[in-house]
C-alpha positions in Angstrom: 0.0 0.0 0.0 1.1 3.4 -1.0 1.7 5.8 2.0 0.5 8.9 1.9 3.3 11.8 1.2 1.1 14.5 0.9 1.3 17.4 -1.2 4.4 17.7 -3.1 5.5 18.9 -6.1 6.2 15.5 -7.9 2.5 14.7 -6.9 1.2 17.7 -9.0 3.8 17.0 -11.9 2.0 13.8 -13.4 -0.6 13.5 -15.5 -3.5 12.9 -13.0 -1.9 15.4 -10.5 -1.8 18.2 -13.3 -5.7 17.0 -14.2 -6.2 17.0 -11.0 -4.9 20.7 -9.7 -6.4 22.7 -13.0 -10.1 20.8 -12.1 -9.8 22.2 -8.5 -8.7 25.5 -10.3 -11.0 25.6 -12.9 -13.9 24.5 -9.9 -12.3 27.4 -7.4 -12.7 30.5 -10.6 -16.6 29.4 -10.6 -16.5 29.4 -6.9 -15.8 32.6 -6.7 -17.7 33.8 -9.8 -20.8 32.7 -7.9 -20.3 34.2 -4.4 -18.9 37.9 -5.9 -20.8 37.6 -9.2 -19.9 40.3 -12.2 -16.8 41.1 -11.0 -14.8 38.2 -12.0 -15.3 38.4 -16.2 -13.6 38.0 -18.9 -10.0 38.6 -18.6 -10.1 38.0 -14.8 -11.5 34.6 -15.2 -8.4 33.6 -16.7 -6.2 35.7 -14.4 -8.0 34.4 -11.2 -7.0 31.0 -12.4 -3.2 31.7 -13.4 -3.0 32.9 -9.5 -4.3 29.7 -7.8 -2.9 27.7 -9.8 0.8 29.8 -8.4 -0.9 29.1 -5.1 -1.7 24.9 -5.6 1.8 24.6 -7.2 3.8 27.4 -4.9 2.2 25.4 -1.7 3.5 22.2 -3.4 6.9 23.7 -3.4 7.1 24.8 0.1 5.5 21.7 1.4 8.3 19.1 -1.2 11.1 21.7 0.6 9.6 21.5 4.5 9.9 17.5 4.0 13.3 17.8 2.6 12.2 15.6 -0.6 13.0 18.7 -2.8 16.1 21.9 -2.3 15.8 24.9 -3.8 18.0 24.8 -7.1 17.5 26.2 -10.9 16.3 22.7 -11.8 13.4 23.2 -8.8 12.4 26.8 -10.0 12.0 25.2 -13.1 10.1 22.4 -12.1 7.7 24.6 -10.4 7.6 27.2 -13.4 6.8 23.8 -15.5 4.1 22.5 -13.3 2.3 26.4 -12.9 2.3 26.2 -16.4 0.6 22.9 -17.1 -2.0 23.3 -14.3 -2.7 26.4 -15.9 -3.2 25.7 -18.9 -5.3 22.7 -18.5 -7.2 24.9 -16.2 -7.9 27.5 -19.2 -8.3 24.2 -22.0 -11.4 23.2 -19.2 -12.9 26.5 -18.7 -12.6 27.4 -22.5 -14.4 23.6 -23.6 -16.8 23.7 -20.9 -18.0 27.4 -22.2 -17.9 26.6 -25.8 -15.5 29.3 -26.5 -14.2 29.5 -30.0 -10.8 27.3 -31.1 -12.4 24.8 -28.1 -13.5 21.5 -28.4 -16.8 22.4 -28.2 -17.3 25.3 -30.5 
């Protein structure tokens, strides 16, 4: 049986992590679209979710570095800078299909 490690940054870099962190991402944005509704639209939609997802992979960091399973080297910074990237942008590729917007799966 697998023991839990909790958050770390190797967790968020696979495939299911990445899924995983831009669904939570995606699900936080409409959170917050609901309980302050019209005045995150449009370009803040996107921008709201480029943040959290700093937040989901920056507390990754922090928490691989506290457990000593990760030190803080140019190869680290750009692991982080990778995983930001791809939970971002999966974030976006989910908002953009489940809206229909154009150049989506869905328009």
């Amino acid at each position: 049986m697998p023991t839990d490690t909790g958050l770390t940054l190797a967790l968020i870099l696979t495939a299911a992590g990445a899924t995983a962190a831009a669904a939570l991402v995606t699900g936080l944005v409409q959170l917050l679209k609901t309980v302050w509704p019209g005045t995150i639209s449009g370009v803040w939609q996107l921008r709201s979710a480029f943040v959290i997802a700093a937040l989901i992979v920056g507390a990754a960091y922090v928490s691989a570095i506290q457990a000593g399973s990760l030190t803080v080297s140019l190869e680290s910074v750009f692991a982080i800078v990778l995983a930001w990237f791809a939970v971002a942008r999966l974030a976006k590729s989910i908002f953009d299909d489940a809206t229909a917007a154009p150049g989506s799966l869905r328009a």
